[in-house]
C-alpha positions in Angstrom: 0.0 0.0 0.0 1.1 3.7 -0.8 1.7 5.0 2.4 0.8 9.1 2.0 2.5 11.4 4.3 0.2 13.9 6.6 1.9 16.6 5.4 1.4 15.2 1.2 -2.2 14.7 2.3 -2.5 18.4 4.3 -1.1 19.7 0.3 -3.8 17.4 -1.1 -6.5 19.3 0.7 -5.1 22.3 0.4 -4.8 22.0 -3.6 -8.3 20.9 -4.4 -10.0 23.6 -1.8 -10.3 26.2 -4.4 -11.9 23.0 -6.7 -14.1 21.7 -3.9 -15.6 25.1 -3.1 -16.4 25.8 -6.9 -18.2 23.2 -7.3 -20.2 23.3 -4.3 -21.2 26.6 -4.5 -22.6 25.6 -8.8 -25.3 23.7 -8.2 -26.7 24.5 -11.6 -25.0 25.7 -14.9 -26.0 29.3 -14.1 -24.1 29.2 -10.9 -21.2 27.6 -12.1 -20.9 30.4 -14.7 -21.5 33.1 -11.7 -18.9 31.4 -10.1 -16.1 31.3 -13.3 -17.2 35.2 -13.5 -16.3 36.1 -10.3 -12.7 34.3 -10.6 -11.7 36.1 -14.1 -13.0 39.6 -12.8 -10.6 38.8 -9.3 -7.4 38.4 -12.7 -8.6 41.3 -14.4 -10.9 39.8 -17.2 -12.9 42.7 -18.7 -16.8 41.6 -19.2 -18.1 42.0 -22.7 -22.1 42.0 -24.2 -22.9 40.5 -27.4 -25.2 43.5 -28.1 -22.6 45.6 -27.6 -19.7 47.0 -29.8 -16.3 45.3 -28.6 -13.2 47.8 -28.5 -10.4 45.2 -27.7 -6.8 46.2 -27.3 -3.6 43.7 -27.5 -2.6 42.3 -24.3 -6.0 42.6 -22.8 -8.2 39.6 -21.4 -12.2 39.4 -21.5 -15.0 37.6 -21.5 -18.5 37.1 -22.4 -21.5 34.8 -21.6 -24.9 34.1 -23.3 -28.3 32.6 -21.5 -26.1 33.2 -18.0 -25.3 29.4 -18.5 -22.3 29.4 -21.1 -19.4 31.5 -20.8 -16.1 32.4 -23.4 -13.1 34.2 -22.1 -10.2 35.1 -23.9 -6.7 36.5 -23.4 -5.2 38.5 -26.3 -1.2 38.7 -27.3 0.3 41.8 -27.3 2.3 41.1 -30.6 0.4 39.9 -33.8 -1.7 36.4 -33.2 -1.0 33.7 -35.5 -4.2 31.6 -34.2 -6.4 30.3 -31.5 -5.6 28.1 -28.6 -8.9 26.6 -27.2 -10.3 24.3 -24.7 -13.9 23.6 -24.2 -15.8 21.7 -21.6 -19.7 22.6 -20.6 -21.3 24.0 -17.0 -24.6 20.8 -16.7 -25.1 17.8 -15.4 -27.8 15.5 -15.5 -30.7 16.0 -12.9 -34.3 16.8 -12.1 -35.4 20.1 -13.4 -38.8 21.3 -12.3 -41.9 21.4 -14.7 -44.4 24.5 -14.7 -46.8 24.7 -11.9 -44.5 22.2 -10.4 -46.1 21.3 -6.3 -48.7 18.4 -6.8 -51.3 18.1 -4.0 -51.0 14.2 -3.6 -54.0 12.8 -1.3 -54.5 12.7 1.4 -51.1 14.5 2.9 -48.0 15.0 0.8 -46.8 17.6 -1.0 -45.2 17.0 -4.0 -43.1 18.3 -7.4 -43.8 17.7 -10.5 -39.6 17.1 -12.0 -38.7 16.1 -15.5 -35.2 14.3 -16.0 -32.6 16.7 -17.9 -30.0 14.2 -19.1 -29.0 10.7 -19.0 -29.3 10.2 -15.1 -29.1 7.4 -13.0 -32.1 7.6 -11.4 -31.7 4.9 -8.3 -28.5 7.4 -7.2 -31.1 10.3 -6.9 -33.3 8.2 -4.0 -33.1 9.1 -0.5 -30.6 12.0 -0.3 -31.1 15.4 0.7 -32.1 17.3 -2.1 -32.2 21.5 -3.2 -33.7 23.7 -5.3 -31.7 25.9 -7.5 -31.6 27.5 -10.7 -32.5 30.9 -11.9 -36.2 33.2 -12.3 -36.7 36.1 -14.7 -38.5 38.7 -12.6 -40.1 42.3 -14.0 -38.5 45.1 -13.1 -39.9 48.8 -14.0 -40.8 48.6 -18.1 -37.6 45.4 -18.0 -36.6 42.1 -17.3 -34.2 40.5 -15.1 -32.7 37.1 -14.5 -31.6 36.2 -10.6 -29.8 33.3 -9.6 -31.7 31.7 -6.4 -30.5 28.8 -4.2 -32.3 27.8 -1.3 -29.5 26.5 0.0 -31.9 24.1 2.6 -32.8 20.5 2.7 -36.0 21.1 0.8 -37.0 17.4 -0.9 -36.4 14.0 -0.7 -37.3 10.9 -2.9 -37.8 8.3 -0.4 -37.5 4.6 -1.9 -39.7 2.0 -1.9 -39.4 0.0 1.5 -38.1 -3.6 0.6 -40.8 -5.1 2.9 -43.0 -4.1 -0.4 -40.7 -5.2 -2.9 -38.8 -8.6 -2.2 -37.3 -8.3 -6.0 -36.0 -5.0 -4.9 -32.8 -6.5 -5.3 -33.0 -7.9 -8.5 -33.4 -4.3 -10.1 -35.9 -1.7 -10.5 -37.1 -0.1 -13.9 -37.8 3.8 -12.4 -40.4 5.4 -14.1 -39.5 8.9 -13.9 -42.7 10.1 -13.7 -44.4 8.1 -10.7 -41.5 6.8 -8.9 -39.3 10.1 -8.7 -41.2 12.7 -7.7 -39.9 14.0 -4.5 -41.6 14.8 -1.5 -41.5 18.6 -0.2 -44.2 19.2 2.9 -47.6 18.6 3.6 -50.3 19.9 1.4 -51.3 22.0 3.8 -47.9 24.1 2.3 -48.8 24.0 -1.0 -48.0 27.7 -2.8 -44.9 27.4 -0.4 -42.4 26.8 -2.8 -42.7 30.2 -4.8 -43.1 32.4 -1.9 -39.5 30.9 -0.6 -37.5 31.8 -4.1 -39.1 35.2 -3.9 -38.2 35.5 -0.5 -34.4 33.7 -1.2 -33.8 36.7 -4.2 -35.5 39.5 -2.1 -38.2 39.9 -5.0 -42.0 39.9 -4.9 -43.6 36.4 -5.8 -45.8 38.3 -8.3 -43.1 39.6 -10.1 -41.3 36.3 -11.0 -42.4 35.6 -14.8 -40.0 32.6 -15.5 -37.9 30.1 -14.2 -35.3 27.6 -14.9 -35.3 25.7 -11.4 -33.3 22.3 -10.8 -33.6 19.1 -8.0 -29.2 19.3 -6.8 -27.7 16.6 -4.5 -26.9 18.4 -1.0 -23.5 16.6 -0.8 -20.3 18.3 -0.5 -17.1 16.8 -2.3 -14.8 15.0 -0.2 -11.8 13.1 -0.5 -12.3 9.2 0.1 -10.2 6.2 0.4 -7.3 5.2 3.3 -5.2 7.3 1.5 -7.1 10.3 0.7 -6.8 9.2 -2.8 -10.4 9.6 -4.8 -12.9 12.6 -5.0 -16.8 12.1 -4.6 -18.8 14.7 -5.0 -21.8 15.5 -7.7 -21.3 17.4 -10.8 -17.3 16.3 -11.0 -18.6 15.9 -15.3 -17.8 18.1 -16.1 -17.3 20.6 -13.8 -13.5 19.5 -13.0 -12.7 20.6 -16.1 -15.0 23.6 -16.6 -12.6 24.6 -13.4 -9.2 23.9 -14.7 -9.6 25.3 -18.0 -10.6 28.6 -16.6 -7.6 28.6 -13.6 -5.3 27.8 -17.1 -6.7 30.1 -18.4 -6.3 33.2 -16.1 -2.6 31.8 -15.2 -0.9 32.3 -18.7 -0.1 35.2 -20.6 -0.1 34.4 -24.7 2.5 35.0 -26.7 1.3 34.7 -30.3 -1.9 33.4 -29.5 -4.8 34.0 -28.5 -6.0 32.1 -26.0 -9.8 30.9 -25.5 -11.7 28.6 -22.9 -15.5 28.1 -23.2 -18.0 26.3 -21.2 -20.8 25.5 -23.0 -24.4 24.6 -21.7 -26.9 21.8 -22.8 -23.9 19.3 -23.4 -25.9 16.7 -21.4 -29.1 17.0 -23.3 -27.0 17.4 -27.3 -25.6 20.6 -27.5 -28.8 21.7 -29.7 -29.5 25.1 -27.9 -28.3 29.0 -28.6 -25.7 28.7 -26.0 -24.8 24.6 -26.7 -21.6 23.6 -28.5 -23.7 23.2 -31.5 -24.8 27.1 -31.8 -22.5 29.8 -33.3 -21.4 31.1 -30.0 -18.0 29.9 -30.4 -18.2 31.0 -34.4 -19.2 34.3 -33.6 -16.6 35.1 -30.6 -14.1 33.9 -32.8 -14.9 36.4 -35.7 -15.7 39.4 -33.4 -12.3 39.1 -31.8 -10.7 39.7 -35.2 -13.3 42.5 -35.8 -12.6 44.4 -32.6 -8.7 43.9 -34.0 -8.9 44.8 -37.7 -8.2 41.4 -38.6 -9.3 40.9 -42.2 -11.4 37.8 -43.2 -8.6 36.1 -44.8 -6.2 36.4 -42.0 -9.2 35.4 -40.0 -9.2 31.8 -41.6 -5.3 32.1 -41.7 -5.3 31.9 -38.0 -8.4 29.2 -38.2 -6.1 27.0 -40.0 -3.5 27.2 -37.3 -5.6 26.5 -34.4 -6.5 24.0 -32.0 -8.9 22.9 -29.4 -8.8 20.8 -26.6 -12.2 19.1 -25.9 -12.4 18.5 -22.2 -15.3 16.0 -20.9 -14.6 13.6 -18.1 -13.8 10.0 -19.5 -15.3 6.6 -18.2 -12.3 5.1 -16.2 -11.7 0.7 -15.3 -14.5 -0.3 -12.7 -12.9 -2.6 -9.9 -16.2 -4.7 -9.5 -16.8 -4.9 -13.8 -13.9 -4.6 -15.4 -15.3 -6.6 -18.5 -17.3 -3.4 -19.1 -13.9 -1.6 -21.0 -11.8 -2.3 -23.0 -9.4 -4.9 -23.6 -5.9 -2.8 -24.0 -7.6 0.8 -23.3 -8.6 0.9 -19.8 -7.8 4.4 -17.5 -7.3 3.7 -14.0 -8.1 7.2 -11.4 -4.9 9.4 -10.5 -3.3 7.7 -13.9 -3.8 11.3 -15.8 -5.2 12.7 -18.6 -7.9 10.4 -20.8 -7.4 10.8 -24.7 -10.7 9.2 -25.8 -10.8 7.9 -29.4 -13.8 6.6 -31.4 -13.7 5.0 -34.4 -17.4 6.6 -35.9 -16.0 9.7 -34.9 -18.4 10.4 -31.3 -14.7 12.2 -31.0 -13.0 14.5 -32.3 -9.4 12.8 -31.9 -7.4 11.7 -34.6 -3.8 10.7 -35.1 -2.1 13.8 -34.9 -4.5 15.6 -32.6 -3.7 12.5 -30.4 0.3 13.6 -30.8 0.0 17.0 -29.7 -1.8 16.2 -26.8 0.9 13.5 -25.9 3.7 15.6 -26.5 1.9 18.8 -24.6 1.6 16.0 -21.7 5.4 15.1 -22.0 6.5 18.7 -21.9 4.1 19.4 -19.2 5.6 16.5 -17.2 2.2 14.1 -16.6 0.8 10.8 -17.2 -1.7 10.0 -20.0 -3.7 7.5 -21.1 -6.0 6.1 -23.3 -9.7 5.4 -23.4 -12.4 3.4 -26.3 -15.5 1.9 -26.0 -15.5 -1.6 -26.4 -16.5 -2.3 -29.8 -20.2 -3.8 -28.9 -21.0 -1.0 -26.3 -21.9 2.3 -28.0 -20.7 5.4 -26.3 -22.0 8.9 -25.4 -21.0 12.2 -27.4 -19.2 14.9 -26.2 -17.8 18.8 -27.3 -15.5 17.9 -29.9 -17.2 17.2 -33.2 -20.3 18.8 -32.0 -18.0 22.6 -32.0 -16.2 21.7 -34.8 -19.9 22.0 -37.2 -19.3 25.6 -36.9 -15.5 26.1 -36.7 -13.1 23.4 -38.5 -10.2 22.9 -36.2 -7.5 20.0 -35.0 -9.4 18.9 -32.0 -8.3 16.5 -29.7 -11.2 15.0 -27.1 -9.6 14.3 -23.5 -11.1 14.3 -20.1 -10.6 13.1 -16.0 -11.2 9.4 -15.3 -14.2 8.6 -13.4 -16.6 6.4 -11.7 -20.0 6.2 -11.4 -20.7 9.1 -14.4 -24.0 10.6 -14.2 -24.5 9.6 -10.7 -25.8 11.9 -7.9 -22.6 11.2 -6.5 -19.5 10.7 -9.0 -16.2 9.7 -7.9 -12.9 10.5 -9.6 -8.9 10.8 -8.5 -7.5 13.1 -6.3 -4.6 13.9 -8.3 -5.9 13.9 -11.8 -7.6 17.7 -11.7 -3.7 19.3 -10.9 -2.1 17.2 -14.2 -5.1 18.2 -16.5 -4.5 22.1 -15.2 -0.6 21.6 -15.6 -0.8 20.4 -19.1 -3.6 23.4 -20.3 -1.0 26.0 -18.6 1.9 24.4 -20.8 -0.9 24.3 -24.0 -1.8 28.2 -22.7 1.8 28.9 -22.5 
């Protein structure tokens, strides 16, 4: 057994605070975007508005969001820029978001919500855990409209299971129906009209005012570090919030030289990228071209700089299981704390190819960590992620990579303690 010292496991902590605390404090993708805001305007970033005119100068950073739930920032060189260097994760995670009109009076006591499943979740990880509400309502204010994020920041729901006594197969798996078997419980009916009246009162607003609302289920759970040896996160929303995290703390810690330097987290990734602010829309396109608006860059050097560019495409990656490791591969199988995942597919689900694969190797070597390799096995299909899906609207080498992890798309994920500092190691060497 790898004996830690105290003093490597105090550093441990110590490290992955800043990581812990982000993600904590995100529980939806409009927080985690609040929360990426507030750490580029503490290095200086400038805040842009797409409906606004952008006057950039050289050796300035910015950034800009759209929908409050995706979010580009940028660096600029002082010299000329030959190109873009980019990485891309995305801000959700699968979960329960509410429906319209949401509390259901359920005879002859219980309050209940009405929820909806954003994502592929799995739903049995959702049961009997202290659950929030979170998201963000559009309120009127004078002749406008305003968006608030609201947290209620309380044990507020629960989705209790069914007891065994009434289910001996219990055991021998459940088929959830999301609609009658995950509803959570809130109060007694005797509260119903409660739920509204506390957001209003949570964002200091009158209940009356509130005339939309994107509002989420979250999992009440901190992260922690597990294991003898202080060796494995758990915590919710680790896809793909780890990376969301380290590509903006790259990000903000390098200066370009002859670059420009780019990190976007997109939204709707879970549900297919399909949306005005997903990694399908033109949000990256357009950022792209206004930054060689606001700096007299003509459209040919525009595509010039295209053709030198790259992206990194940073989405957690499906690492061994201990208890079915006939679930991976035969010779591609990521173990926690062994580094960075370069995830190939041979239909293309990535974006990798051979020399995109090479850079990211060689960026790994020069940055001084481990990488290593992830597929699906050929008769298991796999999910999508950024890559290919950006790379509709701007052709670049991409190269798809991610964090090893267990349990994705649980209520509860759980990933390596070291892997986070190598992935933001090698983007400061690919920023630098």
């Amino acid at each position: 057994m790898n004996h830690m010292r105290k003093e490597d496991r105090d550093m441990k902590k110590i490290d992955l605070h800043k990581l812990f605390t982000f993600i904590d404090e995100s529980p939806t993708c409009f927080h985690a975007v609040a929360n990426l805001e507030k750490m580029l305007d503490k290095q200086g970033f400038v805040r842009l508005h797409e409906k606004d005119t952008w006057k950039l100068e050289k050796g300035r950073k910015y950034y800009v969001n759209r929908n409050g739930s995706s979010l580009m920032a940028f660096t600029l060189p002082s010299t000329k820029s030959l190109g873009f260097r980019m990485v891309a994760a995305h801000s959700d995670s699968p979960c329960f978001k509410l429906k319209e009109s949401p509390e259901i009076a359920a005879d002859p006591y219980y309050l209940k919500l009405n929820v909806e499943k954003y994502g592929g979740m799995i739903l049995s990880t959702w049961l009997d855990r202290p659950l929030s509400v979170a998201g963000r309502i559009v309120v009127k204010d004078g002749d406008g409209l305003r968006s608030c994020l609201v947290n209620l920041e309380r044990d507020t729901a629960i989705i209790p299971n069914l007891a065994i006594h009434m289910n001996r197969d219990m055991n021998k798996g459940v088929e959830y129906n999301p609609q009658t078997d995950m509803q959570p419980i809130v109060g007694a009916v005797s509260g119903k009209g409660s739920l509204m009246k506390q957001i209003a009162k949570a964002t200091g607003v009158k209940e009356k005012d509130i005339l939309g609302s994107d509002l989420f289920l979250y999992n009440r759970d901190k992260c922690r570090l597990v294991g003898v040896d202080d060796a494995f996160i758990a915590g919710p929303r680790l896809d793909d919030l780890e990376c969301a995290y380290a590509g903006m703390a790259a990000l903000a810690d390098c200066a370009p030289e002859n670059y420009v330097n780019l990190c976007v987290v997109f939204d709707n990734e879970e549900v297919g990228s399909g949306t005005k602010q997903g990694a399908a829309s033109t949000f990256l396109k357009d950022v792209l071209e206004r930054i060689c608006c606001g700096l007299t860059i003509s459209r040919e050097e525009y595509l010039c700089m295209i053709a030198d560019s790259f992206l990194i495409s940073a989405d957690n990656a499906h690492a061994l299981h201990p208890n079915h490791p006939g679930k991976a591969d035969e010779t591609n199988r990521p173990m926690l704390n062994g580094g960075i995942v370069i995830k190939y597919h041979g239909s293309q689900k990535y974006a990798t190819d051979a020399y995109s694969a090479a850079v990211m190797k060689d960026l790994c070597n020069r940055a001084d960590v481990p990488y290593q390799t992830y597929a699906n096995r050929s008769d298991i299909p796999g999910g999508s992620t950024l890559g290919n899906i950006a790379m509709s609207q701007v052709s670049v080498s991409t190269v798809d990579i991610g964090l090893p992890q267990l349990a994705m798309h649980s209520a509860l994920e759980t990933a390596g303690a070291k892997d986070p500092e190598y992935l933001i190691k090698a983007l400061r060497t690919f920023f630098q």
